[in-house]
C-alpha positions in Angstrom: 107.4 168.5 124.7 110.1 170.2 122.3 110.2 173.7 122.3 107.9 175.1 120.4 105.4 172.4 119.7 101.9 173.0 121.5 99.3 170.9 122.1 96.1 171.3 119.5 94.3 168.3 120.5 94.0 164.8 122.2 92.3 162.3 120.2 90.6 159.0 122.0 91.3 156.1 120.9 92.5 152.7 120.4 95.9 153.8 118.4 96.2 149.8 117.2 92.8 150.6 115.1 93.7 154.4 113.9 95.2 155.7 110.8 97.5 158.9 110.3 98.1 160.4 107.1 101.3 162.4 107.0 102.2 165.1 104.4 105.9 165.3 103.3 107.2 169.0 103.0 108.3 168.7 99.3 107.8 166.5 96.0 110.0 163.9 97.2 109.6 163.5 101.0 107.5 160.5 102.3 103.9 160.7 102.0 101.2 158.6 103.4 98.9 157.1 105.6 100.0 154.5 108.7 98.6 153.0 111.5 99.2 155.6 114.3 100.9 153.1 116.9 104.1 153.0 114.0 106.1 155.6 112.9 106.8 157.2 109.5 109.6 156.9 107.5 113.0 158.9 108.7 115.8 159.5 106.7 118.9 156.8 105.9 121.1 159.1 104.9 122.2 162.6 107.1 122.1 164.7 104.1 118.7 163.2 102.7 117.0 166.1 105.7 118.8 168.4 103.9 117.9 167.5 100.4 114.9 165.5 100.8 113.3 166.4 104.0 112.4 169.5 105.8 115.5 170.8 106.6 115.2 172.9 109.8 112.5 170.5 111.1 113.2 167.0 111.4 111.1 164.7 112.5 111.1 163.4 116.4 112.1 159.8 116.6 108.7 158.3 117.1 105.7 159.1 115.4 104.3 161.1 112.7 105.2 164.8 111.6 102.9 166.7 108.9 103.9 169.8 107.3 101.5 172.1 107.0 98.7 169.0 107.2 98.1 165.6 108.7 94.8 163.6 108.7 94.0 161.5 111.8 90.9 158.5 111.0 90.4 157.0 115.0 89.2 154.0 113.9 88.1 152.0 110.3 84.9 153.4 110.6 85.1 156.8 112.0 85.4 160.0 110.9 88.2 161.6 109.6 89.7 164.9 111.4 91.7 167.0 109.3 94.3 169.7 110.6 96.0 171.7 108.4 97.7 174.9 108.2 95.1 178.2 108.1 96.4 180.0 104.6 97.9 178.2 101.7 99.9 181.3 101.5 101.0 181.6 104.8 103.6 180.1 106.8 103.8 176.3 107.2 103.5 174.7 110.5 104.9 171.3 111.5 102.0 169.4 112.6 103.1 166.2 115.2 100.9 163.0 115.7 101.7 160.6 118.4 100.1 157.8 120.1 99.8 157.8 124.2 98.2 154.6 125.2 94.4 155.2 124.7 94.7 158.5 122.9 97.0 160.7 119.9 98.3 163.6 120.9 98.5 166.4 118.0 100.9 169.4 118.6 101.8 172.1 116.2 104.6 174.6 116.2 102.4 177.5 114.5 99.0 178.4 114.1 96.6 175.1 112.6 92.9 174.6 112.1 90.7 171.4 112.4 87.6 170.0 110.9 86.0 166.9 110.9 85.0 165.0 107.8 82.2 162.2 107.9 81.9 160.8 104.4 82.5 157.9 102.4 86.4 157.2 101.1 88.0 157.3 104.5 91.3 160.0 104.7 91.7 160.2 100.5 88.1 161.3 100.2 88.5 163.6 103.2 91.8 164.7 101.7 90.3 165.5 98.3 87.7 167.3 100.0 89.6 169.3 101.9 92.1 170.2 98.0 89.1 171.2 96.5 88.1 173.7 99.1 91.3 175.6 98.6 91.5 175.5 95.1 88.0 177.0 95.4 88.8 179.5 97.9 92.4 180.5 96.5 90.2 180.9 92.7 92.6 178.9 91.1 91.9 178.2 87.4 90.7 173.9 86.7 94.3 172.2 86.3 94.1 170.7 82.4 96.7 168.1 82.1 95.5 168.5 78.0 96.9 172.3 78.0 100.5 170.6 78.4 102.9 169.2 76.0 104.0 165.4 75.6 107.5 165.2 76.6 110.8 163.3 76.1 113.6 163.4 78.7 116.9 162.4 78.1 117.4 161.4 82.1 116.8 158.0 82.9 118.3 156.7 79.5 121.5 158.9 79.6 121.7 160.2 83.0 124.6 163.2 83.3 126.5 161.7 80.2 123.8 162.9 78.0 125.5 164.2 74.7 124.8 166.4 71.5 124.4 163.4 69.4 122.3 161.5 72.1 120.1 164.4 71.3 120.3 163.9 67.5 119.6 160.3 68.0 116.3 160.6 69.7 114.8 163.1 67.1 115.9 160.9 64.8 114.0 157.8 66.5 110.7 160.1 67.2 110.1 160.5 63.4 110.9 157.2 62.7 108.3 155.8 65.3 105.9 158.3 64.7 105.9 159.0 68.4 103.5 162.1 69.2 106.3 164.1 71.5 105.9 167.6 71.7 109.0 168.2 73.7 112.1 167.1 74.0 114.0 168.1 77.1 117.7 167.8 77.7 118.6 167.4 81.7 121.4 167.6 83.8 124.3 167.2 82.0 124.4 169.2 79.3 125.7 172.1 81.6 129.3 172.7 83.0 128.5 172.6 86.2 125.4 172.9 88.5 124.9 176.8 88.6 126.7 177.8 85.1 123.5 176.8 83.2 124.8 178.6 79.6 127.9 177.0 79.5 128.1 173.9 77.8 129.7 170.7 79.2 132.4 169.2 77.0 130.1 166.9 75.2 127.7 170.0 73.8 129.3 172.2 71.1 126.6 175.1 73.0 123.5 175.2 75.3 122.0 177.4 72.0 122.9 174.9 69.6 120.8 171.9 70.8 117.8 174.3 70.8 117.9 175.0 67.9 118.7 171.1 66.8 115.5 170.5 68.2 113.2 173.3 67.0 114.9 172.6 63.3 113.4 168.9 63.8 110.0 170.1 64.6 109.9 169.5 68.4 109.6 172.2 71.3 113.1 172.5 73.2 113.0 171.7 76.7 115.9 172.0 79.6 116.5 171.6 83.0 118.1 173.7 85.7 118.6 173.8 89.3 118.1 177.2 89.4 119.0 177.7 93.4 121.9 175.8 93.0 125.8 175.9 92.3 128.3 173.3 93.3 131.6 174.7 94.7 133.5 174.2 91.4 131.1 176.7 89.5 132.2 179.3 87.8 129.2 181.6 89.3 130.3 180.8 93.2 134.1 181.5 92.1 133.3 184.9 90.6 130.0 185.8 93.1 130.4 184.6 96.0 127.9 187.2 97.5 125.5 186.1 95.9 125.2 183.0 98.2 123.4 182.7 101.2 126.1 183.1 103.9 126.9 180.5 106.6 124.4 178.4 104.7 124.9 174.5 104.7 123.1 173.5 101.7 124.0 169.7 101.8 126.5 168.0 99.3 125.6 166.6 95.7 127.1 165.8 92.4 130.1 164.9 95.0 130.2 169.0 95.5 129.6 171.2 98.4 126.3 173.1 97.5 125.6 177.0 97.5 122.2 178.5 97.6 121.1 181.4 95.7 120.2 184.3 97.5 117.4 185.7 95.8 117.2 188.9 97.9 120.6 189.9 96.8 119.5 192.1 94.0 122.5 191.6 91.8 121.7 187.6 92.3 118.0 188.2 91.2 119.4 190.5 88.2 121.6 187.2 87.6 118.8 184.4 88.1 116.4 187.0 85.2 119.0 186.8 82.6 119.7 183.2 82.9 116.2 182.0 81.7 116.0 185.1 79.5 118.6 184.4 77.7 117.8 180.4 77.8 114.3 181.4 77.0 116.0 183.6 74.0 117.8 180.5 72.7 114.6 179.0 71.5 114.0 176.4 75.0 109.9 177.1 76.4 109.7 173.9 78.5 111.6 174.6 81.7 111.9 171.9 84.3 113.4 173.7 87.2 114.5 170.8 90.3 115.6 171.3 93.9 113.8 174.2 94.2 113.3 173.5 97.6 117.2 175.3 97.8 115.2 178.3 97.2 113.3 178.2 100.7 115.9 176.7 103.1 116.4 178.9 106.0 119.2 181.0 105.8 120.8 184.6 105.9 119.8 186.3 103.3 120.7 190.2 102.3 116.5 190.9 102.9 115.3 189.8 106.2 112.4 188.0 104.9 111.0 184.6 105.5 112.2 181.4 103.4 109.1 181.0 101.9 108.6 184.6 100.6 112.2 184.5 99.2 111.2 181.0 97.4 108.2 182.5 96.0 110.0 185.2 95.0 112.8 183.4 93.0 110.0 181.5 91.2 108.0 184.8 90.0 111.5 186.1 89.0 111.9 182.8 86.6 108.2 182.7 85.3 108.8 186.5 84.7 111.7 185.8 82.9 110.5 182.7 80.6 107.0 184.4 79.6 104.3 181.9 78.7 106.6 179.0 78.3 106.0 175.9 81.1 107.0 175.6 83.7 107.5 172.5 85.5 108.9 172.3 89.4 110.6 169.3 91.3 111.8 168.9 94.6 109.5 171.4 95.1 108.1 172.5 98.9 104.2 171.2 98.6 101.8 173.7 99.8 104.3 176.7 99.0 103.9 176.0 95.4 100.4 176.4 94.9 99.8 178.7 92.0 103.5 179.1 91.0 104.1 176.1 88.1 102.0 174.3 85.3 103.1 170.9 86.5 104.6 169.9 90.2 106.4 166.5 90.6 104.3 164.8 93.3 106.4 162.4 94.5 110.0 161.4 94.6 112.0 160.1 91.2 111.2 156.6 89.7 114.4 154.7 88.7 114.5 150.9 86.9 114.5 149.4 90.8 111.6 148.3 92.3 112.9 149.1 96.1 115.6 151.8 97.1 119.3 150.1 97.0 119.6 151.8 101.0 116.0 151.5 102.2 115.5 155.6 101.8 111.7 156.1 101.5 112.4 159.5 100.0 115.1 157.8 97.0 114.8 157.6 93.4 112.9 153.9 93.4 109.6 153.0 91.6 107.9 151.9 95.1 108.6 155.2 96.5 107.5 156.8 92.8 104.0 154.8 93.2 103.4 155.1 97.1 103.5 158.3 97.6 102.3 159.6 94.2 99.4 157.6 95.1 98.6 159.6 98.2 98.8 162.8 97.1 96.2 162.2 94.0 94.3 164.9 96.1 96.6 167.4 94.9 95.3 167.0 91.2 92.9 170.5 92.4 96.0 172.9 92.7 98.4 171.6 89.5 98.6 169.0 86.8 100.5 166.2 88.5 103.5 165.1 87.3 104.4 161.6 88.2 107.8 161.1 86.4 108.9 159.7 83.6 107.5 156.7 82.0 110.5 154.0 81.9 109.5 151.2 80.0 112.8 149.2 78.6 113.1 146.1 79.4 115.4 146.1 82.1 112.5 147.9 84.1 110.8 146.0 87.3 107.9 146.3 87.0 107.2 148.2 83.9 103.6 147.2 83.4 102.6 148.8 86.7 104.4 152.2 86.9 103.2 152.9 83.3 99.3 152.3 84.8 100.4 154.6 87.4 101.3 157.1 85.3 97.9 156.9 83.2 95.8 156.7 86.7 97.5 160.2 87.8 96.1 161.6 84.6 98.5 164.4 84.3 101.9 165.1 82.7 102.9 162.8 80.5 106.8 162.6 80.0 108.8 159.5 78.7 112.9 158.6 79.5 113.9 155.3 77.2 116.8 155.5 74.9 113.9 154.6 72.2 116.4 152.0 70.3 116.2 150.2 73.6 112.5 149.6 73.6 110.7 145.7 72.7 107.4 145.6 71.6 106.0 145.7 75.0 107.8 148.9 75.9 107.0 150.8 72.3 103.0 150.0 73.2 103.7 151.4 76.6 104.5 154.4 75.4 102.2 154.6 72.6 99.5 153.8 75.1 100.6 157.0 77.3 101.4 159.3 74.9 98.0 158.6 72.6 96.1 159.2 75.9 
């Protein structure tokens, strides 16, 4: 048994007939439910634990590992045991499933209740039983996808070449279609680098100016940051340094060694306020803020407190910061994030592929989009869902079905075409999703 882990429970069975549902740690980990004698998905790639996984916990080799909840089902037509962690609020516990000839074996490295549940719908009604319970006991307010704002997202179209006059384009296309877009929402790209989120890349005149582009057209202004993040080349690791968590290997993206804010470092949480204040000051009051995760890793920080308290704490400092504007988190640890956003990305990115080019369950890929945005529909009781962006050019595998998917999840509603590039079929797509 690894250190640690403690036996909870041992589950008779036949593990050829039982069912385990296992709960990634964050927006895009794998999430689902698989017969017990197989084992979940592990990562392809060594830095996808870092980025995509749970960093300090990966997975043993065989088998299932839940974080902060699993379900086990022994057989088709048995009742459903959940275990799950004891406060939303608390800390997280990796939960282990694993199948020993005529019985699983459940151990946990932390503290885990158990209930049964004997009703109709298998593990998703259990599951959504078990959601409503804590939205219930937690008093959170009835998540109302109709409260947010439709939104355009220059990603999928123009990925990290997005320009100024990509910008201009689009506005210009939403009037002409008529398209009812509250938002639209300039990502990564726009910014120098990762971490230097006021300064302009070479293709923006300023981070102000396409603000105020968009708020002159009629639209709300929307922008993304990785607000935990800076890439070694940033101007904010050159002059602050300190105000990185030390020793820290935060993974490598954007073909950069990554740094992660240190949100106890009082000078660094001074730093992380003014950014959106002053963002928020330009005239942006959509904020999609991704790899948050970065703010919970594990790390030395200048306050001996947990990861998870220092996440939470970065968050409050940003919604402090922005006011009533919304707030949208990706790659964002699951159970953590209860009560923090207005929307949380459910699953991992879609992209115009059907499958992942490397096999990576946790990948941008429409599969991995749909499967496990699928399994956690129970989730719809602590946030409005946000599946991704609705891709619908034709180049798209598969169009027709991951625009159902995103009607069926019933909650934020964002699209990502260069609009120019839409047929007919693609236009009523989006008309279809937006008119919802």
């Amino acid at each position: 048994m690894p250190t640690g882990f403690v036996t909870i429970a041992e589950i008779p069975c036949d593990p050829a007939r039982a069912t385990v549902f296992e709960h990634g740690w964050q927006s895009w980990s794998p999430t689902g439910s698989y017969p017990a004698a197989t084992t979940a998905p592990r990562p392809v790639d060594p830095h996808a634990q870092i980025r995509n996984y749970r960093p300090e916990r990966p997975a043993p080799p065989h088998g299932f590992q839940g974080e902060g909840l699993v379900a086990v089902r022994p057989a088709p037509d048995a009742p459903v045991t959940l275990f799950h962690l004891p406060d939303p609020a608390g800390p997280v516990p990796s939960i282990r499933v694993a199948a020993h000839r005529d019985r699983l074996m459940v151990t946990a490295d932390g503290p885990v209740d158990s209930h049964v549940v004997d009703t109709p719908g298998g593990i998703p009604a259990a599951l959504d039983r078990y959601a409503a319970r804590v939205a219930d006991d937690l008093r959170l307010p009835a998540p109302d996808p109709s409260t947010l704002p439709t939104v355009w997202c220059s990603w999928y179209c123009h990925w990290s070449g997005v320009t100024e006059q990509h910008i201009a384009e689009v506005l210009a296309d939403l009037d002409t279609l008529d398209l009812p877009v509250d938002v639209v929402q300039v990502d990564d790209g726009y910014q120098s680098q990762i971490g230097d989120w006021c300064t302009p890349s070479d293709r923006f005149a300023s981070v102000s100016g396409v603000a105020t582009r968009i708020r002159d057209h009629g639209r709300r202004a929307g922008i993304w940051t990785a607000p935990f993040l800076a890439t070694e080349r940033s101007r904010v690791v050159a002059e602050h340094p300190d105000w990185f968590c030390a020793g820290l290997d935060a993974g490598v993206h954007w073909g950069q060694k990554l740094y992660a804010l240190d949100v106890t470092n009082e000078s660094a949480r001074a730093h992380l306020f003014a950014v959106f204040r002053e963002l928020a000051g330009y005239g942006f009051d959509y904020f999609k803020v991704d790899f948050v995760y970065a703010g919970a890793l594990p790390a030395r920080r200048r306050e001996e407190i947990d990861p998870l308290t220092a996440y939470r704490m970065g968050i409050d400092v940003i919604r402090e910061a922005i006011g009533d504007a919304t707030l949208v988190g990706c790659g964002a640890p699951m159970i953590p994030s209860i009560g923090l956003f207005d929307a949380v990305r459910t699953s991992p990115d879609v992209d115009p592929r059907w499958l992942p080019a490397d096999g990576e369950a946790s990948a941008p890929a429409m599969r991995n989009a749909v499967t496990v945005g699928e399994a956690r529909r129970f989730t719809r009781h602590w946030w409005v869902a946000d599946p991704d962006c609705l891709i619908a050019r034709p180049e798209v595998a598969r169009r027709t079905r991951w625009a159902a998917h995103v009607r069926e999840t019933g909650g934020l509603v964002s699209v990502s075409d260069r609009l120019s590039d839409l047929d007919d079929v693609g236009l009523a797509l989006y008309r279809r999703a937006l008119d919802a």
